[in-house]
N, C-alpha and C positions, 0 to 999 in steps of 0.2 A: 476480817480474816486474820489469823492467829499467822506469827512469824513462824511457826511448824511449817504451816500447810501454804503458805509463802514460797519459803524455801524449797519444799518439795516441787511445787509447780514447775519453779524455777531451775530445779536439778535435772527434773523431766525433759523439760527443753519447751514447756508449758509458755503461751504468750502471756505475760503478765503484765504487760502495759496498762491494760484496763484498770489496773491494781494502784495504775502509782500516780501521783497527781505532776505532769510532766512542765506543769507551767512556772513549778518552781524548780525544775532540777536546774543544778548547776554544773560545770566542769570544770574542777579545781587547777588553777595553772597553765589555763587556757584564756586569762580576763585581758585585752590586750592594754597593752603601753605603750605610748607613744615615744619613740625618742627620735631627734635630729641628726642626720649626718651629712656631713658636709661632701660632696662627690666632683672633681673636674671637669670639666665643662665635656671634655674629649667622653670621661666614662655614663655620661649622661645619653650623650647622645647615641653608645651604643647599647643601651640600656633601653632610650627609644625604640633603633632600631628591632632589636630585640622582641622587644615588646610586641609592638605591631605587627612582627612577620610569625611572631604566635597569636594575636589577637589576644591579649593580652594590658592589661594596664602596667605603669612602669611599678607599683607598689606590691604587685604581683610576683613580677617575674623577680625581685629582691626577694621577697620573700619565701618563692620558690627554694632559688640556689639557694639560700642562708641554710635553708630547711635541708636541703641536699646535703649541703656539707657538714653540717652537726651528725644527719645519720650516718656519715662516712666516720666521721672521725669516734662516732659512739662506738662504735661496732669494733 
């Protein structure tokens, strides 16, 4: 299929997945990292707490807020 008639599908609102080989896509900026951070014993355990009363894991609900407060502060 010619990038014309690609694009057109795709303007349409045409499904074009069948088009694209998705085993290799990627998402640029999304690869994660690992890093270490040191937290008090006090803000651990309400991090547990936390966790649990969402059902939840503790690397979650960090990740959660972190995510929360970056969109706050984007905006």
């Amino acid at each position: 299929m010619k990038a014309k008639d690609f694009d057109k599908k795709f303007d349409a609102g045409q499904d074009i997945t069948s088009h694209l080989d998705l085993s290799r896509a990627t998402r640029p900026g999304r690869e994660p990292k690992r890093v270490n951070v040191d937290f008090p014993a006090w803000m651990l355990e309400s991090l547990d707490r936390e966790a649990k009363r969402l059902g939840v894991t503790r690397q979650s609900i960090i990740k959660l807020w972190i995510a929360e407060r970056l969109e706050k502060t984007a905006a």
